[in-house]
N, C-alpha and C positions, 0 to 999 in steps of 0.2 A: 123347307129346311135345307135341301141340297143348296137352294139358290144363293142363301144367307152362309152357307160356307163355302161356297166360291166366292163371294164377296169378301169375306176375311179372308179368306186366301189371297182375292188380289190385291186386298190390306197390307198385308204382312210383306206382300213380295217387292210393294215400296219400302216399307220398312227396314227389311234386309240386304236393300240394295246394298247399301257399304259393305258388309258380310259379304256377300256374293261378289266383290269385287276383289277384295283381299284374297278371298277360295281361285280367284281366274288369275291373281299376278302371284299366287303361291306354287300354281300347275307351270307358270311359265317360267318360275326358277329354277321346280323339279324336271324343266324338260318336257314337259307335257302337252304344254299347248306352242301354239306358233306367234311366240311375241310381237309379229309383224303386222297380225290379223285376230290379235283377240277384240278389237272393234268392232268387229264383225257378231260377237256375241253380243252384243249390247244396241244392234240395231241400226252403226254405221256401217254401212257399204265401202268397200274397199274397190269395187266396178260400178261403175254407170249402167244406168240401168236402159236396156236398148229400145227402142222404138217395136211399138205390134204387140201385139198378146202374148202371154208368157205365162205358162204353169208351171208352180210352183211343187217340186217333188221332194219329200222330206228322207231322208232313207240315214237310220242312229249312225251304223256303225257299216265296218267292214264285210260283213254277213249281206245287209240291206243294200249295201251301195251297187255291189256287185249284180244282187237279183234287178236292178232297176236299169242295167247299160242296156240288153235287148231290148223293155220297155221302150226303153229312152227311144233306141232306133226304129220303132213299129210307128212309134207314136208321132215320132216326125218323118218318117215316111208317109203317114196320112196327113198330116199339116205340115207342110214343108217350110212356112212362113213363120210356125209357131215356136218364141226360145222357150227353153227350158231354163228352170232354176233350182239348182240340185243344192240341197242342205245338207250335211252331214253332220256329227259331233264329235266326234275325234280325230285328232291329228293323224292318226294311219290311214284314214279311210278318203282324208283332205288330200295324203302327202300323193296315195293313188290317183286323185283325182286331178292331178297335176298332168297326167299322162292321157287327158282327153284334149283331142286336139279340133271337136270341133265345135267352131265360137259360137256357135247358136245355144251354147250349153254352156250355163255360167256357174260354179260352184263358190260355196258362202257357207259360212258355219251355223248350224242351227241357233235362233238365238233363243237367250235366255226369256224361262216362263215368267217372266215381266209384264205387267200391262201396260207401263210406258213403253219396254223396249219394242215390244210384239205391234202398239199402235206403231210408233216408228218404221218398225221394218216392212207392214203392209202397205202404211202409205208411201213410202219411198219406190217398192218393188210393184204391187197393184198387179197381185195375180187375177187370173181370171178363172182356174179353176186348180184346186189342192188336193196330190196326191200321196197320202201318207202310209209307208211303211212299217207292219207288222207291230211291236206292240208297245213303243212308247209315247205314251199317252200324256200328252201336260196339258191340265185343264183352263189355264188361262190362254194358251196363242191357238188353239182349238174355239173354245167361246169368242174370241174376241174374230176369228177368222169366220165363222160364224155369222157373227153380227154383222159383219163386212159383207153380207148376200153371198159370201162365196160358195160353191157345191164343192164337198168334199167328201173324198174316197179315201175307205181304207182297205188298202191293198196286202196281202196276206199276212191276214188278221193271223195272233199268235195270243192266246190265252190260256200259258201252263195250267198246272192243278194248284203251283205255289202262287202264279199270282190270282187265280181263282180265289182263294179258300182268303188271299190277301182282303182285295176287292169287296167279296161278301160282306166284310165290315162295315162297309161304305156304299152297302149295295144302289140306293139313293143317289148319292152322289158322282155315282160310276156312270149311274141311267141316265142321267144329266148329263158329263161330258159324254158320250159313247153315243147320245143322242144327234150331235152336233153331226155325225156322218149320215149323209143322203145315202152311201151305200157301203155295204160291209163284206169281203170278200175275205173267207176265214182259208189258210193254206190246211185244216185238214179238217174233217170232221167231228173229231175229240174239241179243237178249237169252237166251231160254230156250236157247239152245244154246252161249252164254258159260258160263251158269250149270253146265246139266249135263255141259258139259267140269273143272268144276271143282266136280264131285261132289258139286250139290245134287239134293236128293231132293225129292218132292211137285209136281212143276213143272207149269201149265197155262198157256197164252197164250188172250188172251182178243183183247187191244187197248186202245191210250194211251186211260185214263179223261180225257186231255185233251181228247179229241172232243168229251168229254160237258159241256167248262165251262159257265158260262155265262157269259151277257153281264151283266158288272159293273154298277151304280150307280155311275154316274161324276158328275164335276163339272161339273152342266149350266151354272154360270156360265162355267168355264175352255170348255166345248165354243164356247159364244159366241163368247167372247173368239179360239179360234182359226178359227173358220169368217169371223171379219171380218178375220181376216190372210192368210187362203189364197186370200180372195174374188176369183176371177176371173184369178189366180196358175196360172204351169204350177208344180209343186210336187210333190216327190218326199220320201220319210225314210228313212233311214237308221237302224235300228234296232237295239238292244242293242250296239251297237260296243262291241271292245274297244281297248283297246291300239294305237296305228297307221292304228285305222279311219278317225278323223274325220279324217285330214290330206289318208286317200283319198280320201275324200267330198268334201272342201274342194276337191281338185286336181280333181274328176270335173267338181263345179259350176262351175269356171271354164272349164274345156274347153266343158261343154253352154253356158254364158252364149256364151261366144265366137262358136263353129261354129255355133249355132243362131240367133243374135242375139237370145236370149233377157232383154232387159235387165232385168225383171222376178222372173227365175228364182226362186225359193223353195225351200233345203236344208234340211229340221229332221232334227237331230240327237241321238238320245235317247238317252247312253250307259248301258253296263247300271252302270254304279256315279256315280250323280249326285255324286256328292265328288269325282268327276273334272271337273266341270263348268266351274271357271274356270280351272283350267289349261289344258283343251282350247280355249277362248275364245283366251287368252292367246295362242296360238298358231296358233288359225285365223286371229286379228284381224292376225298377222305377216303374210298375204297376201290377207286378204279383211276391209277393214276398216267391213264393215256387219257383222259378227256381232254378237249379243247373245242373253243368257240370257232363256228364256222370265217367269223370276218377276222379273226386273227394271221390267219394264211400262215399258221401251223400244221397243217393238217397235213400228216404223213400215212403213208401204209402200216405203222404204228400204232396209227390213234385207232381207239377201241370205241369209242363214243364222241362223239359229236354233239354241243350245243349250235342249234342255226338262230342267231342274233340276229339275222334281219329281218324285214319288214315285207310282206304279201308274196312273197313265193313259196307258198306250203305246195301251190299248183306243183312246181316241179319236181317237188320228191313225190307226191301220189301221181305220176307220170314216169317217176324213174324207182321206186321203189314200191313192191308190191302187198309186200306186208306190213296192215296199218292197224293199231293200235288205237283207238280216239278215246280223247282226254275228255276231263270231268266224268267221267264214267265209274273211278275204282278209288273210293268207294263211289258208288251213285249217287250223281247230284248234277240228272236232267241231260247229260249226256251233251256230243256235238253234233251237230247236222252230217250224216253221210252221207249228203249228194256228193260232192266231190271229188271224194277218195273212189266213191260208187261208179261215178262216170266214168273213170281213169282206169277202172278194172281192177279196183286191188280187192286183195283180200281183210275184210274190216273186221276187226275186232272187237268187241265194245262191252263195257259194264250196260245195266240196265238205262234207253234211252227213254225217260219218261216224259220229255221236255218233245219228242218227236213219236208220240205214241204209233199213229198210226201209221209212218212209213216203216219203224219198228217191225210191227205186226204185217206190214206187206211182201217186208224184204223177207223175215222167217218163212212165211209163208213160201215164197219162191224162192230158197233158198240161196239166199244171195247176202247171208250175213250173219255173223256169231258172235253169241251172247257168253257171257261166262260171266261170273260172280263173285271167285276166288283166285288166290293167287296158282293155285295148281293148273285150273280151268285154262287160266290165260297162256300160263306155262305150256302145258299141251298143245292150245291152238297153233299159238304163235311158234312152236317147234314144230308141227305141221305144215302150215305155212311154208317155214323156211326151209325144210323138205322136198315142198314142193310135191306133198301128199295129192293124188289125182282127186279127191274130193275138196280140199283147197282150192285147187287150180278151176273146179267145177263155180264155187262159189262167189270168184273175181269175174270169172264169166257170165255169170247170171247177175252181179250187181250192174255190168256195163248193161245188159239189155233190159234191167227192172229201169237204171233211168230214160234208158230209149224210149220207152213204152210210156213215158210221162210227156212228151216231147209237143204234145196239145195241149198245155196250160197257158203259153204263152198268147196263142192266138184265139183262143176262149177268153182269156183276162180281156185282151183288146176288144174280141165282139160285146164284152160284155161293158165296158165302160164308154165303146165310141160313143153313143149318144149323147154324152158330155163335156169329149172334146172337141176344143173353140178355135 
């Protein structure tokens, strides 16, 4: 049965091709994709493909790209001969990867789950071994990669309880693609036990190779530019919001200006989708009318909130600002990853992270991160926080050394997949 709906699946996904074309030149009117390089979805090459063995690294978005740069250098440090080919899927994670400067690393947009474009793009590139990131799974460029003798690794595996409970419907059909990995390396525990309820085979936890990032090359003019805006500022951010976040944020910061008589107060707001950036203005500006967007270069000792419009430097405010808030949390829905902010020492914030159960329960555990539920809850912390309450100041201290303490994932992942790499 699974077989028989893969095969309509790879029915269909000729079928659709028109469809799916109109959807990739509809994203490049909205701004979305990189007009120059949507070829690249559909299986042309936009680089020549270089002489010698080349593993192919698949990593969605900005989360995965990021975990796979130390990879990247472990891995050609043991094969120094060997290129890499990094895939991404979004234009933020493509525009970052503009900023690797070395050529044995060639980046290309993930392409589309095609069975013509996917035959295209393996016989053009001709990996020789695929290593795919965390948990987006497409059943035709996985089978047909597959088919091709290739060995492939999935590197921290990520299987919520939402797309669990998804899955289970298809449990069949899941066992079938999920089968396709020679090895399965889940980033936490709660993960590897999603997975082997829903009949994957090969499974090891090791732990989130996000421990392992690093710390980015970022924009030391913009870092300027914000350290003479925060200068001397009580100052809190609010980070990856979704949906509803920043209106909370906006109401929190009138509360803390009020009760605290904070007239100087400073909110930046960094939503996870910056194209949300002037409508949420729009609307913070309805009750707080000192807001303005970070790239307008209006920003005075006036302005009370801050929208940051641009693109991968969250690094620099959880490095210049201590108290952090993390988005999709309030209401709850799966939370953000807190390595980052955790690294940088801040003090975290967060609605329930279900999406990150057990670093969740590790950080509680060693206190190194706070939960709340309500608006009051959050009120309290985060005016604690900014405070600068000596149990606060306790809890940004023990998130920098919970991810210290992680800092052997990276060369455990390596000991554990060298045997495969060519």
């Amino acid at each position: 049965m699974a077989s028989f709906l893969l095969l309509i699946y790879k029915f269909l996904s000729i079928i659709f091709t028109p469809v799916v074309i109109i959807i990739v030149l509809l994203r490049v009117l909205q701004g979305k994709e990189i007009s120059s390089r949507i070829k690249e979805r559909f299986g042309f090459s936009s680089i020549k493909r270089p002489n010698g063995k080349l593993i192919w690294i698949n990593a969605s978005s900005i989360g995965e790209y990021l975990a796979t740069i130390s990879l990247i250098k472990k891995i050609r440090k043991i094969k120094p001969k060997t290129k890499i080919l990094l895939t991404t899927n979004t234009k933020t994670s493509a525009l970052l990867a503009k900023k690797i400067t070395d050529k044995n690393i060639i980046h290309q947009f993930t392409p589309q789950d095609n069975i013509l474009v996917i035959k295209k793009f393996l016989n053009y590139w001709k990996p020789s071994l695929v290593l795919w990131m965390e948990s987006e799974l497409w059943p035709i460029i996985l089978d047909e990669t597959k088919k091709n003798g290739l060995k492939m690794i999935l590197l921290n595996g990520r299987m919520s309880d939402k797309s669990f409970n998804n899955w289970s419907y298809f449990k069949l059909f899941f066992k079938k693609i999920i089968s396709n990995f020679d090895l399965i390396l889940t980033m936490s525990k709660f993960d590897r036990n999603n997975f082997k309820k829903l009949g994957a085979k090969n499974l090891d936890f090791i732990g989130n190779l996000k421990f392992s990032n690093e710390i980015q090359n970022h924009n030391k003019l913009l870092e300027k530019k914000i350290k003479k805006i925060i200068f001397n500022r009580p100052v809190w951010l609010a980070a990856s919001t979704h949906i509803g976040e920043e209106m909370f944020a906006a109401n929190l910061h009138s509360k803390l200006k009020r009760n605290l008589n904070l007239k100087n107060l400073l909110t930046i707001i960094v939503p996870r989708n910056v194209k949300r950036s002037s409508g949420i203005k729009k609307k913070i500006k309805s009750i707080i009318v000192n807001t303005k967007k970070l790239k307008e270069n209006l920003v005075n000792k006036n302005t009370e909130i801050i929208i940051d419009d641009s693109i991968g430097q969250l690094e620099i405010w959880y490095k210049n600002v201590k108290t952090v808030f993390l988005g999709k949390s309030y209401p709850p829905k799966g939370g953000q990853n807190p390595i980052e902010p955790a690294k940088n020492g801040c003090v975290i914030i967060s609605g329930k992270m279900s999406n990150f159960k057990e670093i969740e329960e590790e950080m509680l555990a060693r206190k190194s991160l706070i939960i709340s539920n309500n608006f009051s809850g959050f009120y309290n912390k985060i005016k604690d926080s900014i405070l600068e309450k000596k149990y606060t100041k306790k809890i940004g201290i023990n998130a920098k050394k919970f991810v210290k303490s992680k800092d052997f994932v990276l060369d455990k992942t390596i000991n554990k997949i060298r045997k495969y790499l060519v």
